[in-house]
PDB file with one MODEL, atoms N, CA, C and O in Angstrom:
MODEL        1
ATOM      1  N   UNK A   1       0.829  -1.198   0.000  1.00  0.00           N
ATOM      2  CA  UNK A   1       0.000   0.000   0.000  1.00  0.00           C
ATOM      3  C   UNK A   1       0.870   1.257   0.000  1.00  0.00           C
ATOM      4  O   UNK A   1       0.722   2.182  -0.798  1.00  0.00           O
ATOM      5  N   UNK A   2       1.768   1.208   0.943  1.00  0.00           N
ATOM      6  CA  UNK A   2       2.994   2.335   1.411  1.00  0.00           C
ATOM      7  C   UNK A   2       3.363   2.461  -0.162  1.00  0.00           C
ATOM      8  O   UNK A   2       2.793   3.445  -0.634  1.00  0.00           O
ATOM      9  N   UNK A   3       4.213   1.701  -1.203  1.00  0.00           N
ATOM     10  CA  UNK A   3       4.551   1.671  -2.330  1.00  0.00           C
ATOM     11  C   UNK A   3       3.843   2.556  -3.266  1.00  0.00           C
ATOM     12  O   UNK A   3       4.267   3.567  -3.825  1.00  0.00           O
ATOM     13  N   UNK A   4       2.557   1.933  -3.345  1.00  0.00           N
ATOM     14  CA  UNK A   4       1.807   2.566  -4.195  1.00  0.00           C
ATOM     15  C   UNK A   4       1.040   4.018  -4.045  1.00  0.00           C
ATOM     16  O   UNK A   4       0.205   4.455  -4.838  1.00  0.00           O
ATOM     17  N   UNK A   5       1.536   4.696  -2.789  1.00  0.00           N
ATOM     18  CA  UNK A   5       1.051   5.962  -2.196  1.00  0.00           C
ATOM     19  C   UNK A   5       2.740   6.920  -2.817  1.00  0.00           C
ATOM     20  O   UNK A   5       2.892   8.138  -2.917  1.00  0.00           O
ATOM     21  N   UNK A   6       3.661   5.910  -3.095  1.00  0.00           N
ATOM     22  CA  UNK A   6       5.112   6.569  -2.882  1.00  0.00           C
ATOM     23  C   UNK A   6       4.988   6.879  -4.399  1.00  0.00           C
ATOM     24  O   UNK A   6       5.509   7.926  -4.782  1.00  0.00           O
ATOM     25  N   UNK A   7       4.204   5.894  -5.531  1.00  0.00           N
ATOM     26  CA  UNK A   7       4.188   5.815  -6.748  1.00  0.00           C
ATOM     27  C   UNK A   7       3.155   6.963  -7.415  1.00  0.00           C
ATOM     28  O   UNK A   7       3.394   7.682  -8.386  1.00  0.00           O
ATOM     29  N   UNK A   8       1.928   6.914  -6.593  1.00  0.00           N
ATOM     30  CA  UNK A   8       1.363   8.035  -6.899  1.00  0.00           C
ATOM     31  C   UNK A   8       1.552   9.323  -6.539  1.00  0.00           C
ATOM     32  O   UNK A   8       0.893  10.318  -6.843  1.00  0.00           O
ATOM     33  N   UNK A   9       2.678   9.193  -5.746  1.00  0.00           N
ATOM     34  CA  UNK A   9       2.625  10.931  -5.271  1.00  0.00           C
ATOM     35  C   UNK A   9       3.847  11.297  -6.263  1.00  0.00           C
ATOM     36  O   UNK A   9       4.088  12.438  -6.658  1.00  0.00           O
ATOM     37  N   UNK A  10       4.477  10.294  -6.551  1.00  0.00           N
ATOM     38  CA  UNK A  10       5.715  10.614  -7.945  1.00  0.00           C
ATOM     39  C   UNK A  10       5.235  10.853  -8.769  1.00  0.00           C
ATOM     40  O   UNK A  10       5.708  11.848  -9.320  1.00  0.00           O
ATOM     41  N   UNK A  11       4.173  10.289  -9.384  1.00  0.00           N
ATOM     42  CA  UNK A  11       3.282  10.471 -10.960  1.00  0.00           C
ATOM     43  C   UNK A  11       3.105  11.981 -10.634  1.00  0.00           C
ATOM     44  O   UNK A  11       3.588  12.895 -11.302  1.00  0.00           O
ATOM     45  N   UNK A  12       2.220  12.138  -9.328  1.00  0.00           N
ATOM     46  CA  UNK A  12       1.377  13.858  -9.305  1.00  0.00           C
ATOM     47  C   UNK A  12       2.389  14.219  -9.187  1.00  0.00           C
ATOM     48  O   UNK A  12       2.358  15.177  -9.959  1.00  0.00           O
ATOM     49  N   UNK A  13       3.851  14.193  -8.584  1.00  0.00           N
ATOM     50  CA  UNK A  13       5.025  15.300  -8.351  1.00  0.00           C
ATOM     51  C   UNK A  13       4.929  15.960  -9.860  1.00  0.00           C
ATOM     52  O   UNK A  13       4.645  17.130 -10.118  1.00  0.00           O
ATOM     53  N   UNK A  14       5.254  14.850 -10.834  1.00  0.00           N
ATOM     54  CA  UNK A  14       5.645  15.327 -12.124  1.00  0.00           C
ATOM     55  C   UNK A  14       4.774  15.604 -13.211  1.00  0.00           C
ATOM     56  O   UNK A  14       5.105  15.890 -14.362  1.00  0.00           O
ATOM     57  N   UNK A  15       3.461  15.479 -12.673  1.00  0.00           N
ATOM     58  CA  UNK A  15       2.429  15.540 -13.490  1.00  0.00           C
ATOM     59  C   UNK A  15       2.155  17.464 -13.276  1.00  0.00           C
ATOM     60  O   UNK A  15       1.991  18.166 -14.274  1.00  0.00           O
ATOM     61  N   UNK A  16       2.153  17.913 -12.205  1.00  0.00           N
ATOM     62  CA  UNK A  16       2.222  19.096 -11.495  1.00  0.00           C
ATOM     63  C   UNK A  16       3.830  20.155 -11.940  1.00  0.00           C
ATOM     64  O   UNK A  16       3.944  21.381 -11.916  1.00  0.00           O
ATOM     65  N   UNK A  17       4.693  19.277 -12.249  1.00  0.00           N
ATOM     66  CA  UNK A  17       6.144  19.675 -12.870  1.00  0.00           C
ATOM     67  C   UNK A  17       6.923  20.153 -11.515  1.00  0.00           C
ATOM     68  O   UNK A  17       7.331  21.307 -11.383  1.00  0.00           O
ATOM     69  N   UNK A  18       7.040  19.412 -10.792  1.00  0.00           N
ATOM     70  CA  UNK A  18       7.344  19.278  -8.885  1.00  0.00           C
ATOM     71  C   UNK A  18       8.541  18.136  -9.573  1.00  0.00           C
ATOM     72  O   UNK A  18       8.287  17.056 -10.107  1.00  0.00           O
ATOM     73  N   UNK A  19       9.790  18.720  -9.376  1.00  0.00           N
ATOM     74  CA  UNK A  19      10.873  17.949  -9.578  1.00  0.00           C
ATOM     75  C   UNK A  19      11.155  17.306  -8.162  1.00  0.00           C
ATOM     76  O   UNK A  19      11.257  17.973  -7.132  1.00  0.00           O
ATOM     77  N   UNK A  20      11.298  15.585  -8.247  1.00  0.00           N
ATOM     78  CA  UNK A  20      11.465  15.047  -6.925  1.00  0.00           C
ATOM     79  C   UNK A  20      11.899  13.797  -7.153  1.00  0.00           C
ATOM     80  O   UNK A  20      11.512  13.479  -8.278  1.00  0.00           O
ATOM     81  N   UNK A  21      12.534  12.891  -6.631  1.00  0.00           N
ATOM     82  CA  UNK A  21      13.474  11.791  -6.646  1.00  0.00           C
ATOM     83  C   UNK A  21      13.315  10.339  -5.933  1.00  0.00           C
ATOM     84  O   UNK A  21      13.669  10.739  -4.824  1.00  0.00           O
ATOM     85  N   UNK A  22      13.073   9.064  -5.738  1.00  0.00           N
ATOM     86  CA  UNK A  22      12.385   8.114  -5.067  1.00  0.00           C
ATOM     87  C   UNK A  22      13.469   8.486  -3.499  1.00  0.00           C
ATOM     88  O   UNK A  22      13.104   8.172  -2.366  1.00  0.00           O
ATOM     89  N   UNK A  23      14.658   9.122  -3.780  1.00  0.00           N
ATOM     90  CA  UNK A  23      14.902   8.846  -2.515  1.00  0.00           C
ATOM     91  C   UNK A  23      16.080  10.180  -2.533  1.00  0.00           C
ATOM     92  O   UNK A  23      16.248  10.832  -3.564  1.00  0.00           O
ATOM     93  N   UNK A  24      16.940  10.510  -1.107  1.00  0.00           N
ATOM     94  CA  UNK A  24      17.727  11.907  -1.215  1.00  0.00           C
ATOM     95  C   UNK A  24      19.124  11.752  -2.215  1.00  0.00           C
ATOM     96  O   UNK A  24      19.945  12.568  -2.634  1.00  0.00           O
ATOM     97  N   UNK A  25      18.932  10.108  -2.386  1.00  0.00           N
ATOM     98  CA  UNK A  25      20.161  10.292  -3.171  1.00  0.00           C
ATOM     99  C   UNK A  25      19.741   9.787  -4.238  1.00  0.00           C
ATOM    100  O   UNK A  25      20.400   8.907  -4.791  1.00  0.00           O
ATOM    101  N   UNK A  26      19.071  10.041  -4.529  1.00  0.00           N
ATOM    102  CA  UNK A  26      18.184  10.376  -6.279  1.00  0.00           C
ATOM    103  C   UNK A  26      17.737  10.907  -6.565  1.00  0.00           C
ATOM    104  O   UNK A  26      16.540  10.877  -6.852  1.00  0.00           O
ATOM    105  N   UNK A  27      18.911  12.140  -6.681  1.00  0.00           N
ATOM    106  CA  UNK A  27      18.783  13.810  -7.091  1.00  0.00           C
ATOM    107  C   UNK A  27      18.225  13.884  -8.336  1.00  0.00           C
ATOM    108  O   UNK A  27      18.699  13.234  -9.268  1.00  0.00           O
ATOM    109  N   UNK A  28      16.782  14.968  -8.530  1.00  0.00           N
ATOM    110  CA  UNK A  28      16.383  15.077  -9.737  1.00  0.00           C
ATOM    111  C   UNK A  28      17.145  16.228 -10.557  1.00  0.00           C
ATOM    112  O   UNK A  28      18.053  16.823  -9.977  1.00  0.00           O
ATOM    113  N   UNK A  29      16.930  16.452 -11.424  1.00  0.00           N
ATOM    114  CA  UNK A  29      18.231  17.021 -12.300  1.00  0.00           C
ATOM    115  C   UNK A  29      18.173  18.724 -11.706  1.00  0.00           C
ATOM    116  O   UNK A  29      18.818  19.486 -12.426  1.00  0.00           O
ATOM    117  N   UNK A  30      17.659  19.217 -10.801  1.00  0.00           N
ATOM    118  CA  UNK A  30      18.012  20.410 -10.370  1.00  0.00           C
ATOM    119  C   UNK A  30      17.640  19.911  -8.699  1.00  0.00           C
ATOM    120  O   UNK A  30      16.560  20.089  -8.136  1.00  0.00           O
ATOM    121  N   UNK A  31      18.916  19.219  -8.093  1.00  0.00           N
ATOM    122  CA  UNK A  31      18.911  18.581  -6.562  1.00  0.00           C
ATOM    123  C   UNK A  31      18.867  20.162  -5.888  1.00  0.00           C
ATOM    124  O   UNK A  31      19.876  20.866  -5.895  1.00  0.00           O
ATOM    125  N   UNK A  32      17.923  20.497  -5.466  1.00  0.00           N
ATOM    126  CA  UNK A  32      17.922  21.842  -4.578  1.00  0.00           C
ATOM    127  C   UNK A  32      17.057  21.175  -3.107  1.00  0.00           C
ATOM    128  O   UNK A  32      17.192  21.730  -2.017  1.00  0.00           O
ATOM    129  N   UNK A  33      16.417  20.265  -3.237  1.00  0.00           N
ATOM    130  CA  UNK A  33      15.543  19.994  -2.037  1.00  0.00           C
ATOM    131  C   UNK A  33      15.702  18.442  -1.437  1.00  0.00           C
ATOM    132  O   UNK A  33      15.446  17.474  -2.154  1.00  0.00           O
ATOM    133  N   UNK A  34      15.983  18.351  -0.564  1.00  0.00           N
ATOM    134  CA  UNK A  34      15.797  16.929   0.387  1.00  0.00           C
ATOM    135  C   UNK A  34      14.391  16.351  -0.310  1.00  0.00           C
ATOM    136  O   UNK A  34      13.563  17.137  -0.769  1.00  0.00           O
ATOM    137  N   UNK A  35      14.257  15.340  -0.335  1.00  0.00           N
ATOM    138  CA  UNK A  35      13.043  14.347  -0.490  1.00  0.00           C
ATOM    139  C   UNK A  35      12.214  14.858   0.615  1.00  0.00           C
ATOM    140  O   UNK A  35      11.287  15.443   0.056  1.00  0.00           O
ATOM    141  N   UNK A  36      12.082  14.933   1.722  1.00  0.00           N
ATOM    142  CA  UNK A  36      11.154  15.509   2.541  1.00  0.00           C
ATOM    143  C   UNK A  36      10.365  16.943   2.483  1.00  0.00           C
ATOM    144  O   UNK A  36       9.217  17.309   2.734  1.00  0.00           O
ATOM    145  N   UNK A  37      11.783  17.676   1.943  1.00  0.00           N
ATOM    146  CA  UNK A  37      11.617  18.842   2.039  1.00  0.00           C
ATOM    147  C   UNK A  37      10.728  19.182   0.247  1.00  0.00           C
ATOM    148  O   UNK A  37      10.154  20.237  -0.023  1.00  0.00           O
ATOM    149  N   UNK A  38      10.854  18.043  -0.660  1.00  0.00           N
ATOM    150  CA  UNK A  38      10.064  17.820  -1.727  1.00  0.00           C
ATOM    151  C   UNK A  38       8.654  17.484  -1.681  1.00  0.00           C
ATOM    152  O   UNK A  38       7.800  18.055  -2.360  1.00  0.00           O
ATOM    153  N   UNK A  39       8.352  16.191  -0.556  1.00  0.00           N
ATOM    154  CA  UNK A  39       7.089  16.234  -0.611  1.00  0.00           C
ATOM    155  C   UNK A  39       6.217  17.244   0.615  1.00  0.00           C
ATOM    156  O   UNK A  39       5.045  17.128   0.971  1.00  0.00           O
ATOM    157  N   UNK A  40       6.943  17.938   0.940  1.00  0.00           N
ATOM    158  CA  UNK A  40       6.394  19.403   2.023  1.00  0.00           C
ATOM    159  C   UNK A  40       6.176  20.331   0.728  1.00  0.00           C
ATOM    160  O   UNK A  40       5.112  20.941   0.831  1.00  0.00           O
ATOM    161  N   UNK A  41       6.939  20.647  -0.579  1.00  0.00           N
ATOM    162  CA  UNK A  41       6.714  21.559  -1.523  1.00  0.00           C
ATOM    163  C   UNK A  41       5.861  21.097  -2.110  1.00  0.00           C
ATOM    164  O   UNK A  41       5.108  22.029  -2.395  1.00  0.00           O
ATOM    165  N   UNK A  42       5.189  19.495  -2.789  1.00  0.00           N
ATOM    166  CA  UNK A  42       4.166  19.170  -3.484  1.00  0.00           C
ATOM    167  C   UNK A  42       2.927  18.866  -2.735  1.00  0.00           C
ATOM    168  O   UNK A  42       1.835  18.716  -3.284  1.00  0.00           O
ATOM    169  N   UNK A  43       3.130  18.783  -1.487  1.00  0.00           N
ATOM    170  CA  UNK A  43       1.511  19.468  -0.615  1.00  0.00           C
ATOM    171  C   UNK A  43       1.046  20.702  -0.494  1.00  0.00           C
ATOM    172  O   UNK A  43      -0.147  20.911  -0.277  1.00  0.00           O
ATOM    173  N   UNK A  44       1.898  21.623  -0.616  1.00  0.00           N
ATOM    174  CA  UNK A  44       1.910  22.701  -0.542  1.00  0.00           C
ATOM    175  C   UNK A  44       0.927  23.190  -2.182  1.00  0.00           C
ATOM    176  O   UNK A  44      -0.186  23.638  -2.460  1.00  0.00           O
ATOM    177  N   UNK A  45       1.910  22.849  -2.755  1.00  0.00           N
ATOM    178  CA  UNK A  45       1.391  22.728  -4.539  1.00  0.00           C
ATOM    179  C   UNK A  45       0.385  22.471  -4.821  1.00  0.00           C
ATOM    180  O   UNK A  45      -0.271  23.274  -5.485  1.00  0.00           O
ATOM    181  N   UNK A  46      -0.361  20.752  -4.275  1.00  0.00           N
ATOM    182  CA  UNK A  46      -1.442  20.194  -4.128  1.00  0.00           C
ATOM    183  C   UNK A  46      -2.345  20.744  -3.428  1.00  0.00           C
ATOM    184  O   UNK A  46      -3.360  20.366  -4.013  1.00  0.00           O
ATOM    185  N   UNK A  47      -2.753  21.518  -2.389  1.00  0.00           N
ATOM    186  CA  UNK A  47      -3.270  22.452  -1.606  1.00  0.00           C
ATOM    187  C   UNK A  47      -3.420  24.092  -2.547  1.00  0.00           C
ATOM    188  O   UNK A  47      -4.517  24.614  -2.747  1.00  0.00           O
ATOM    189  N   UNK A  48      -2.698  24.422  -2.807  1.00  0.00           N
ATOM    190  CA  UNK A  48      -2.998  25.043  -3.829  1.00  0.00           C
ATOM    191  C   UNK A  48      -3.981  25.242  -5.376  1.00  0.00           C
ATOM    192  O   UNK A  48      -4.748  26.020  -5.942  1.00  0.00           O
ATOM    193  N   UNK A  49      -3.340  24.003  -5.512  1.00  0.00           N
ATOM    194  CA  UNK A  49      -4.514  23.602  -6.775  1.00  0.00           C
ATOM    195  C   UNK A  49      -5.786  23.709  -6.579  1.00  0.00           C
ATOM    196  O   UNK A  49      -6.649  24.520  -6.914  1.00  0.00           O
ATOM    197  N   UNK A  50      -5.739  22.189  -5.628  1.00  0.00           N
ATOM    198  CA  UNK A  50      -7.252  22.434  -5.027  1.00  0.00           C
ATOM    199  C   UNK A  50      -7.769  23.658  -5.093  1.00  0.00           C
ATOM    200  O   UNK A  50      -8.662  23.940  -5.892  1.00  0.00           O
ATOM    201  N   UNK A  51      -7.083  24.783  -3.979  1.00  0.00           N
ATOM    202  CA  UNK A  51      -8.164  26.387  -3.870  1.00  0.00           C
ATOM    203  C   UNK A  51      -8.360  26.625  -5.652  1.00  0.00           C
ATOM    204  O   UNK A  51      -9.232  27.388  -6.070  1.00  0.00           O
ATOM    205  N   UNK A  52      -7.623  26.024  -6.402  1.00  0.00           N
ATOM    206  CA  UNK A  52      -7.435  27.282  -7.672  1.00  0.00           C
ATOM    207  C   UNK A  52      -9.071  26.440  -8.374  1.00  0.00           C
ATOM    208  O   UNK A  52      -9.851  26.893  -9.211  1.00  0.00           O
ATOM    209  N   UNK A  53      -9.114  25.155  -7.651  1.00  0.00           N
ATOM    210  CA  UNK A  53     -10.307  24.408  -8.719  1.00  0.00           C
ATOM    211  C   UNK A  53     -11.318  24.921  -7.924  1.00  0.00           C
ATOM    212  O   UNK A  53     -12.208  25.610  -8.423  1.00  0.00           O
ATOM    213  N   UNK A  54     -11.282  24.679  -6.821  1.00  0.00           N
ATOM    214  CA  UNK A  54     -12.640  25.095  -5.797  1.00  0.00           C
ATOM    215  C   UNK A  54     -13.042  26.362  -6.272  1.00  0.00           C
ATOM    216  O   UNK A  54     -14.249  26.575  -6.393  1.00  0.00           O
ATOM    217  N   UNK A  55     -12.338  27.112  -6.520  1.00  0.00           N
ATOM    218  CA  UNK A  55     -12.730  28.711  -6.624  1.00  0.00           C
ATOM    219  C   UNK A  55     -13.283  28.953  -8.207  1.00  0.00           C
ATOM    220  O   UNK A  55     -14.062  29.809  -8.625  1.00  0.00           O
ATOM    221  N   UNK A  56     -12.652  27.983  -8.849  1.00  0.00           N
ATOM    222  CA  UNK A  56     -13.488  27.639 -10.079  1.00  0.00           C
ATOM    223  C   UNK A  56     -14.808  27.612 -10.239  1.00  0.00           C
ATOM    224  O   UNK A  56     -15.632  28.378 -10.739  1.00  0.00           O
ATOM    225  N   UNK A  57     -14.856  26.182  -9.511  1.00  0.00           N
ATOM    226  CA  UNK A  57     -16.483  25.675  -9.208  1.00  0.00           C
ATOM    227  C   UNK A  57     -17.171  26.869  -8.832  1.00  0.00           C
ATOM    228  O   UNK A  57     -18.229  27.075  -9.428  1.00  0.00           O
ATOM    229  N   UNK A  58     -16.658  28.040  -7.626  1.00  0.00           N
ATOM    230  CA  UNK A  58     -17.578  28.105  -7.170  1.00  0.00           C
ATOM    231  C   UNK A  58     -17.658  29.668  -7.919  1.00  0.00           C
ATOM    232  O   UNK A  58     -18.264  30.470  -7.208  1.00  0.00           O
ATOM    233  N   UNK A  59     -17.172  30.221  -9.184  1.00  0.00           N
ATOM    234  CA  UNK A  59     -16.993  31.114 -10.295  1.00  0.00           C
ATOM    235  C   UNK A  59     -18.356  30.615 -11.304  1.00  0.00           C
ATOM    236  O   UNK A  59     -19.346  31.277 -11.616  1.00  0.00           O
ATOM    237  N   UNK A  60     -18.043  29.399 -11.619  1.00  0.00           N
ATOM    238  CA  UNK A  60     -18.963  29.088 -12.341  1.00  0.00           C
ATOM    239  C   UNK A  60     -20.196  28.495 -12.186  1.00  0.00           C
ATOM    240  O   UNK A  60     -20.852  27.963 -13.082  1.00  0.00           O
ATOM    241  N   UNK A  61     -20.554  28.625 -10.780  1.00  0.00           N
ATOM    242  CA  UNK A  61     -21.734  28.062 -10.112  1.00  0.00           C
ATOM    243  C   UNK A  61     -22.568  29.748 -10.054  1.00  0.00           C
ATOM    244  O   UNK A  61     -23.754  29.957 -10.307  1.00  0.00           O
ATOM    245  N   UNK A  62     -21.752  30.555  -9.734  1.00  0.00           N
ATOM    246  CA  UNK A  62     -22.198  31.708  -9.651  1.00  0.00           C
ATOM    247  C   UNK A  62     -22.725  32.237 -10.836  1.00  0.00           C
ATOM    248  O   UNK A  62     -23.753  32.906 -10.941  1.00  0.00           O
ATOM    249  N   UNK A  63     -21.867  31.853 -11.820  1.00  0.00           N
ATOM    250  CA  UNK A  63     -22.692  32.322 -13.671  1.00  0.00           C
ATOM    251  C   UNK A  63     -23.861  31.620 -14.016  1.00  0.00           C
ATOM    252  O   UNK A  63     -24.819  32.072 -14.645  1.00  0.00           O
ATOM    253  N   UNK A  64     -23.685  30.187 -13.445  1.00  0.00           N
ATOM    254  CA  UNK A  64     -24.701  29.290 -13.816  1.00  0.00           C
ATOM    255  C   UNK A  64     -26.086  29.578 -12.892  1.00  0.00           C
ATOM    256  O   UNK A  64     -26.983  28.867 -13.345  1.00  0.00           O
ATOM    257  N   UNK A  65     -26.516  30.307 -11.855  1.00  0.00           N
ATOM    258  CA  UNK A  65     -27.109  30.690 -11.035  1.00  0.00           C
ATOM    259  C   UNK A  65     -27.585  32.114 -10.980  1.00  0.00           C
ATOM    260  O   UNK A  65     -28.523  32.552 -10.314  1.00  0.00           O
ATOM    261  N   UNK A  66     -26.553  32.950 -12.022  1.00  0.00           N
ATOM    262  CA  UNK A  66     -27.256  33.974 -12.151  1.00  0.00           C
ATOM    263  C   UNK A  66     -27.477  34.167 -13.778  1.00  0.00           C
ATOM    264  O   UNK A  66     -27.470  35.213 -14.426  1.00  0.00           O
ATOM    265  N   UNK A  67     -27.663  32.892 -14.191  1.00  0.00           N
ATOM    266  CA  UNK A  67     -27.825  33.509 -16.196  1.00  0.00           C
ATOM    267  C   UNK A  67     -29.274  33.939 -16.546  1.00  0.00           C
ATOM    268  O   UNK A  67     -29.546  34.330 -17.681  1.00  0.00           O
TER     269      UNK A  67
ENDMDL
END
């Protein structure tokens, strides 16, 4: 289970363009961040998004409610 949480948060690292490495000494080609200190920047990222979609929804709930 652990694996496949480690596999999907690699897909979203790079799907998001969050450069990050399976481990600290598998520096991605611009090594600026610890692996920890990588997946603290792609929650951060991920938390972000989210507000940017939520605020979407709730943009276009507002058009759709007042047409």
């Amino acid at each position: 289970m652990e694996q496949m949480l480690r596999s999907m948060e690699k897909i979203w690292a790079r799907a998001t363009g969050h450069l990050m490495g399976s481990t600290d000494s598998d520096k991605p080609d611009v090594p600026i961040l610890t692996l920890r200190e990588a997946r603290i920047a792609l929650y951060l990222k991920t938390f972000w998004t989210v507000i940017h979609v939520i605020t979407c929804v709730f943009i276009i709930a507002n058009v759709i409610r007042h047409w």
